[in-house]
Structure formats: C-alpha cells, structure tokens
N, C-alpha and C positions, 0 to 999 in steps of 0.2 A: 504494500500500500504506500500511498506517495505521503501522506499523512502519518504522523506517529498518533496511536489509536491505544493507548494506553487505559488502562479501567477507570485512572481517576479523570480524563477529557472526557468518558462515555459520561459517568455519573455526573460530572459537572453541568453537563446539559440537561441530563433526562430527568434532573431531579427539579426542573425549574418548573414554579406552578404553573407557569400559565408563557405560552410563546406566544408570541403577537400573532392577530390572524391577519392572513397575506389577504390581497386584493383579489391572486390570482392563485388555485387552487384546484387541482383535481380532489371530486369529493366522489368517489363511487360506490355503486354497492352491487353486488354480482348477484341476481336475480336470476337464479337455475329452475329450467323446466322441466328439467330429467327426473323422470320418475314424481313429477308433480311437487318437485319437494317446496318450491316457494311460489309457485303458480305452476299451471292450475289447479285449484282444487276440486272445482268444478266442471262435470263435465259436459260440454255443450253436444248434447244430442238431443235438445230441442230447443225452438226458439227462445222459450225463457229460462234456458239453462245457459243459453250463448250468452243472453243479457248479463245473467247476474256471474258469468263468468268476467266478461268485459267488466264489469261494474266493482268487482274482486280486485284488477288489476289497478284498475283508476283509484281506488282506497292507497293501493301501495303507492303509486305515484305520488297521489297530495300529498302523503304523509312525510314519502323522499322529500318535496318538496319544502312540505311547513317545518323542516329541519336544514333548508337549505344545501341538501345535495345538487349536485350538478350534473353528475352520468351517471347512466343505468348502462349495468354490462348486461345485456339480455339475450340468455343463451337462445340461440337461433340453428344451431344446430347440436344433436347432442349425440347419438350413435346411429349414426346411418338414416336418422332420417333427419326432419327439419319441423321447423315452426312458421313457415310461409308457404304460399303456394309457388313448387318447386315443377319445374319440367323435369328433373333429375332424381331427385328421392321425395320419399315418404311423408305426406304432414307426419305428426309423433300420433302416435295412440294415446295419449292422455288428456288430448282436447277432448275427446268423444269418447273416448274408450273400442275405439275398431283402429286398428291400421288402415293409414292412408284416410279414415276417415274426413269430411268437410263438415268444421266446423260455422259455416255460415259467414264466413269473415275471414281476413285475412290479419293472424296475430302484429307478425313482422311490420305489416304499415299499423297498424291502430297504434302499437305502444310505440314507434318511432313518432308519431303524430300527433298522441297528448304528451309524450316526451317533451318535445318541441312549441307545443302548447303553454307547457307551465316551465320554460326556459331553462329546461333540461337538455344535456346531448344525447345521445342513443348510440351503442356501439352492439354489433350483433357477435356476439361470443359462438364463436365456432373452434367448436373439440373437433381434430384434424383428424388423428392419425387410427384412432380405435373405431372398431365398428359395432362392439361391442359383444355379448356372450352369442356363443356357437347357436343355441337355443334362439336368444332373438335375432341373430342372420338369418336363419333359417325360417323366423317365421314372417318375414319381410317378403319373402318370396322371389318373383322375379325386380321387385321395387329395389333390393338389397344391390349395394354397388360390388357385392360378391360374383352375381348373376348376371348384371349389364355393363359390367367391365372388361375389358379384357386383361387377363395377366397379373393384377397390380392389388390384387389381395392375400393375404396369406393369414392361417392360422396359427398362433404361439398360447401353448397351455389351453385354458378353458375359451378363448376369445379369437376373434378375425381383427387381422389390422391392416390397414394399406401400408402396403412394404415402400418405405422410403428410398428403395433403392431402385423402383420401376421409372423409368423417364414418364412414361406416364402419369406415377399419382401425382406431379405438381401440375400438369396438365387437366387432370379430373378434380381437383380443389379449386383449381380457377375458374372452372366449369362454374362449381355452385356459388365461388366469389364474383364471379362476374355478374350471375342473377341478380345477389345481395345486391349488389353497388349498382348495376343499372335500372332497378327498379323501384331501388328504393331510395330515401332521404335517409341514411345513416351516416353518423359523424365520423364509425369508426369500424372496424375489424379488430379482432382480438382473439388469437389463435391461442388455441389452450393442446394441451400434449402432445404437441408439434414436434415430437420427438421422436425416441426408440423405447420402449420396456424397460422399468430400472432394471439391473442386474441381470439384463439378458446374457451376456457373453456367446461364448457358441452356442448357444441352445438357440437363436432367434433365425429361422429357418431362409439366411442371403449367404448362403453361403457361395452356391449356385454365382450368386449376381455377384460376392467379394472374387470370387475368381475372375469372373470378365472384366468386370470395371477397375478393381483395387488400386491397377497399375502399379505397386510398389508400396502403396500405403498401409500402415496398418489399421485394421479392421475399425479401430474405434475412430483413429483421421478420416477412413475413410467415409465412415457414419458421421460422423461430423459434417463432412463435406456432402452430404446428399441433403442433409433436413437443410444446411446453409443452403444451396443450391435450389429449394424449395420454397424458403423462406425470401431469398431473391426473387423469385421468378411471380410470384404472389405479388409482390412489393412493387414492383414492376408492372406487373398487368393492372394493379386496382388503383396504380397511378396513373396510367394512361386513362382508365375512362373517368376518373374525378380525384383529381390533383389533391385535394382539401381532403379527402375520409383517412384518418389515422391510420398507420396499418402497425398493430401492436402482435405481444405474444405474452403468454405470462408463464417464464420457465420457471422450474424448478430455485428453488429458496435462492439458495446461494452459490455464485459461477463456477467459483472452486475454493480451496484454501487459500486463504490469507497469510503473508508470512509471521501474523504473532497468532489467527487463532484456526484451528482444524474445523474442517466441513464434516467430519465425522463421518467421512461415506457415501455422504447426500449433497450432492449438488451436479450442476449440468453440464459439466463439461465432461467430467467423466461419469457420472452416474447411469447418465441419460442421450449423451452426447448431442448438447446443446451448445453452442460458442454465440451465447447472445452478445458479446464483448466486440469479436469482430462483425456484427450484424452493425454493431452501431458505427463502431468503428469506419465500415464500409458504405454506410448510410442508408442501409434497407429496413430501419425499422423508425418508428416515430418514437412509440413508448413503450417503456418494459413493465409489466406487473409483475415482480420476482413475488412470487410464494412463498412469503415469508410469515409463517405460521409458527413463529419461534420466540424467546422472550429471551433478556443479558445478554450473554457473550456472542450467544446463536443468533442476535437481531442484529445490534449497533453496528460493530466492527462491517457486518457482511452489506449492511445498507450501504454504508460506506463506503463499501469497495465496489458496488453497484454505481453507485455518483462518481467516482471516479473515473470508472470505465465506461462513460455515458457520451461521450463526444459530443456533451451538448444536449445530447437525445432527453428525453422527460423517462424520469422513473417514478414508477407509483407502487410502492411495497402495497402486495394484498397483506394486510392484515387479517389474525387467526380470532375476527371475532366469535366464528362458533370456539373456544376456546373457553372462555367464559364460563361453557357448561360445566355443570361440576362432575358428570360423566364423560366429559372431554378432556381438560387441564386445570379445572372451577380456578381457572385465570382472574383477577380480580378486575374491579373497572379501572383502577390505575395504572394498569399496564396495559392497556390500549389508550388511556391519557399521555402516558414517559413518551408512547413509539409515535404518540402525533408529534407532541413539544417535540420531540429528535426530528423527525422527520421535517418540521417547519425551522428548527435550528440551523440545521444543515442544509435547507436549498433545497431539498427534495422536491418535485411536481406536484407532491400531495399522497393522497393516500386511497386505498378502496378497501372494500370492507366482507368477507367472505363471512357466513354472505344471510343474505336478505332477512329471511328468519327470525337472527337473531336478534336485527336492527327494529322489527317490528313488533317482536315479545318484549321489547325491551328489556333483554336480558342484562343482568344486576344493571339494571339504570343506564345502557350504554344508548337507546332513546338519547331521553330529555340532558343526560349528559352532552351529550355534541349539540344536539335542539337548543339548550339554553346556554351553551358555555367555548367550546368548539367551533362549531359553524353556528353561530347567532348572530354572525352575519354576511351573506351572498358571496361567492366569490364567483368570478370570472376564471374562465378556462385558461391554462397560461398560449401564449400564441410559439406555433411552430414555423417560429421564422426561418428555420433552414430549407422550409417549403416556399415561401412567400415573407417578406415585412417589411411588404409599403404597407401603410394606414390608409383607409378608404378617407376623404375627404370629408368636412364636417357637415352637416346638417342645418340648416338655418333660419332664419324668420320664426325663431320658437312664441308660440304664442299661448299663456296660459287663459282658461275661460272657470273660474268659478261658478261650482253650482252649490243648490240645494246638499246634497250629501253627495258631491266629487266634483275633482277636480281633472278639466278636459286638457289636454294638450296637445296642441298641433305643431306639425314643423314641416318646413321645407326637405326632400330629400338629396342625401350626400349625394355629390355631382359624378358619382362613377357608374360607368355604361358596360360594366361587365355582368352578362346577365349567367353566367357559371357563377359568378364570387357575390352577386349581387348584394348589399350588406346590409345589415339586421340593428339593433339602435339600443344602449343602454339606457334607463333612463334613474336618473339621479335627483336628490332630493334633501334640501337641507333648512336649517335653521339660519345659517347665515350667506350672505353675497360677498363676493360669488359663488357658485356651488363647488365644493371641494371634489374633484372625482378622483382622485387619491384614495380616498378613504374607501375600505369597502361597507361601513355603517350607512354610508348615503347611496349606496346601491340599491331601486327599489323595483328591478326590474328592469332583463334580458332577455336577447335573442324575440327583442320584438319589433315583429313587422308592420307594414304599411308603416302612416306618418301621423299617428293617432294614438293616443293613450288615453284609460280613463283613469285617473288616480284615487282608489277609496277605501281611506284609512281605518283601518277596524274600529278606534278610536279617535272619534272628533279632537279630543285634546290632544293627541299626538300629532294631527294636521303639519305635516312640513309647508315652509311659506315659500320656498326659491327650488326650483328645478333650475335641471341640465340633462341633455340627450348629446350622445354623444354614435357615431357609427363604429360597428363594428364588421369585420369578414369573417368567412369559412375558416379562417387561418389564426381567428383570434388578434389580428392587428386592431387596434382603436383609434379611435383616430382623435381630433381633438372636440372641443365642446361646443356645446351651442348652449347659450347661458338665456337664461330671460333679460329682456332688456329693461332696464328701471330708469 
C-alpha cells in the first residue's frame, strides 16, 4: 500500500462521531429478486395481484427515498433468467409463480421509472456467470441458455455456468446487455460473479479450452485474462450504445493481500480470478462495489487499498448490513456507523448497502439511523468525469410564484442541444441570498425534468424563502446556478 495503514491511523478515523456528509455520494441499497427475497413477495397472476405487487415495490422506493438514498441496485437478472421482457431468456418465476410467466407489466421499466420519479438512479444488477442448480437449468427448458447456446455452458459440482473461457459467452452477455441499455433508461450495469468458482483449481471443467488458448500462461493468468477480456468487451459494447450508463462489477471483498494485513484466502485475484485493479487501471470499469462484508482489520486496510488502486474510478464498498442479524454476525449499528465515517474520511464514492431487507426491518435501528443522522440530507451522484466534465450550461429567468400551500417555480432551460445528454435540474432552497449550492442541506430536489417545480413543505414553518436551480447531465456534471432575482 502507498499509505502506511497502521491500527492507530484506522482507529483515528473510524472512531470519529460523526464525518461531514459530502454533497456528493453514492447511497445504494441492493434490492435482490432471486428467490423473492426483497421483492416480490407477491405474486402477480392476477390483475390485483400485479397491482398490489407494483404497489409492494413503490412502498420500498418512498421509503429508499424518505431516507435519502440515491440508487437502487435492482437485480435484473438473476440465474438464467430475467426480470424484463427478454427476446433471450426467461421472465423469473416468482413474479407469477410459472416460468417465463407474464406478469402484466414490465418490472425493469416501472422500477427504472418511479426510480427516476423520486430522483433516484437505477442500475440493473446482473449475476453473469452462474446459471444456476442442474434442477432449475433443466427446468427452464429450451428458454435455458444451456439449450439455445451453442458450446459456452458447462457444469461444475451441483450447478451450470457459462464457461469464461468460450469467445462466445462475452458475446451472449452482450446479447442480454444490449437489451438492458437499449431499451431501457438505466443509469447503470453492475455485474455480480463475473468470475470463476472460488476454489475451483483443476476441478473446473476448461481444461479442454486451457490447452488451446493458455498459450504459455498459467491457468489462473490465464483465467484472469478471459473474465478481463469479458469485462472489456461488455464495457465497450454498453458504451457505444449510451456513453452515460455506469458499467460496474462488484468483486469479491478484497483484491489481494496487502503488504501489512493477509486476505486470509478470500479475495479476487487469486480466489476467484478477478484483476479488478487492472480493469480500472485500463479504464473498462466506472465503479467497483468490493464485497466487503467484513468489520477491523478485514475492512479499513483492504478499503484502502481498493482507493488506491482506483485510477480515479468511484469505489463503493457493499457493506454486510445483513450482518446485523444476530444469526448472521449480530454486528452492532456502530459498525456500519465507523465503515461510513471511514468510508466519507477517506474519499471513498460512498457506500451500498446489502441488502434491502434489512434497510427496511430496520434492523437494530440501521433505518432511522442513516434516515435521521447519515443521509439527512440528499446527496448528489459524484460525476464520472473520465467519461465527460463539461457542465451543461445554466438555466435562467428563474421565477418564483407563491401560492396558497406551495410554492411554483419556473425557469428558462440550460442552452444545450444534446438530446442523448439532455440535462435534468437540481433545485435548491435556502434561508439566506444567495442560495448556497454547496451545501447538500439546501438540496430539495433532483434529476428533475421539464422547467417547473412545485415546492410543498410538509411544514408551513419550515417554508424556505430563496431558491436556486441549477442543470445537471447523464455524467453528473452541474453546472452553475440560476438564483432568484431580488
């Protein structure tokens, strides 16, 4: 590590009460469809079973929201099949309870589109590499990419996975990334076990393919270089068709040993053969969610060495809030407090939160703790200016209209003609002139469109008297402000 990372520099920070909240913040929370664990619970095989399924989901949303998150990771694909309407694979069975069933709707656009509603992003979580147990391949039928592939599956132990070692399976991932991003409004992709099998060694049936391709490598380089060569070609194709969608991965905890503390076995470069280091390095990834479901010497140091190794790139540690459980690690709430304060000490992009669940049971108080104390107030997405950072130009002729119980706002729109980047308007809100847009306290409201706002304050006495709207892009650039005129 380029940093001396000694116990008493961890403890010096983590033990600090409270770290300033940034303006600009990844605030996520991984919202898994697999096997219905955070949605659905509900299964829509009739029409008001679809309603009060939709209506299930919109509860999770607010509440992301009346806590001030900013992205939902929402798995979109989870073994072999999917959660939108796919020319390729499978809706899941658990919207309906049938395979391939039609739920009346389509998941992928709705929750991308009250996402975006209540100034949230949406990234579609897609699990790559597993197809999951022999049992549900099989009973996927011809739908199953076992059946309508050619070559680029294989079995290892109880389970089917697409063999990273077929030129094809990055070709068949793009297939169903391409769907994702051209038909839909997502901010982001976020590939989950884009890997190998931990602790496959010879047992992981390329051997076959280590013979033709290896070239001189050894097996784990050379595994390396297939998921890199994967993770390229994905990064690559979901940029060409919209520049702006994130394209993330969320490997395994920690990259490798550090030279003062051991990975204990578990990390991705050799665990799992992941090199998310040179990914960034090379500049195919946007942002990294390391899996870091670990607390002390197992978290700080390996954060750490995640931020160093970022070329820039945005890292967002999943945190192990199912952890909390006391049948999990009964983790206390101050230790998803220490890893945000470290996390906001140190620069880090922010945080996400694995997952959903427990954000919602509020489990030991870890709710209303971020609710009232954490995020209590809005942050802005940080911008991915190694994509784009010009700032959209400002917005002007802001004009406020008092009413009865709200307050109207109108403004002229920013003078830029790109209608891919077209941009979106923060709007700000203060006690004193001019409006401070610094602060994310006067943040009252993002990622919204047209040139119109209605402002209406839950409480009359908390009324702000001075706005400011400012533009924003795809890329999170902002530009400057448009103040009311006094």
């Amino acid at each position: 590590m380029k940093r001396a990372t000694t116990i008493f520099f961890i403890l010096l920070f983590v033990l600090i009460n409270a770290a300033a909240q940034p303006k600009r913040e990844v605030r996520a929370a991984w919202l898994a469809t697999a096997y219905g664990l955070d949605w659905p619970r509900t299964r829509a095989n009739s029409p008001d079973k679809m309603r009060k399924q939709q209506a299930d989901l919109l509860t999770i949303l607010d509440k992301l929201k009346a806590a001030n998150f900013n992205t939902v990771l929402f798995q979109t694909r989870s073994r072999d099949d999917v959660f939108y309407y796919s020319k390729i694979e499978p809706m899941n069975q658990y919207l309906t309870d049938k395979i391939a069933g039609d739920p009346g709707y389509d998941p992928l656009a709705f929750v991308v589109s009250e996402c975006h509603k209540r100034g949230m992003e949406c990234y579609a979580w897609v699990v790559a590499i597993p197809l999951g147990s022999k049992r549900h391949v099989t009973s996927l039928g011809k739908r199953s990419a076992l059946f309508h592939t050619s070559g680029i599956c294989t079995a290892y132990k109880t389970e089917y996975f697409l063999n990273p070692a077929k030129p094809n399976t990055k070709i068949y991932l793009m297939d169903l990334c391409r769907e994702m991003t051209e038909n839909y409004d997502i901010d982001g992709i976020v590939f989950d076990y884009l890997r190998y099998p931990e602790y496959c060694g010879n047992r992981f049936p390329d051997g076959a393919d280590y013979k033709k391709y290896g070239n001189g490598r050894s097996i784990l380089e050379w595994r390396r270089d297939n998921i890199t060569e994967i993770v390229r070609y994905l990064y690559n194709g979901i940029k060409a068709i919209k520049p702006w969608v994130k394209v993330c991965t969320c490997p395994v905890g920690k990259y490798r040993d550090t030279s003062r503390y051991t990975s204990h076995g578990w990390n991705a470069f050799y665990t799992v053969c992941q090199d998310p280091e040179k990914w960034m390095r090379e500049g195919i990834q946007d942002q990294i969610f390391p899996m870091m479901y670990f607390r002390g010497d197992n978290f700080y140091p390996f954060a750490l060495d995640w931020y160093e190794q970022s070329n820039g790139r945005h890292i967002v540690p999943a945190l192990g809030t199912y952890f909390l459980l006391p049948q999990e690690g009964n983790w206390s709430f101050d230790d998803i407090m220490r890893q945000i304060n470290f996390i906001r000490t140190n620069k880090l992009a922010g945080e996400s939160h694995f997952r959903l669940e427990f954000l919602m049971k509020n489990t030991k108080g870890i709710y209303d703790g971020l609710a009232n104390d954490k995020y209590l107030y809005p942050a802005l997405q940080p911008p991915t200016t190694w994509l784009d950072s010009i700032a959209p130009t400002a917005p002007y002729d802001l004009k406020i209209k008092h009413e009865e119980d709200n307050i109207t706002l109108t403004w002229k729109p920013a003078r830029d003609n790109d209608p891919r980047n077209a941009p979106m308007y923060v709007i700000y809100a203060s006690d004193t002139y001019p409006v401070d847009t610094t602060k994310p306290g006067n943040i009252i409201a993002q990622r919204v469109s047209g040139t119109t706002y209605i402002y209406m304050p839950i409480e009359s006495w908390k009324t702000k008297n001075y706005f400011a709207v400012t533009a924003i892009d795809r890329y999170g650039n902002e530009g400057k402000a448009a103040q009311e005129k006094m």
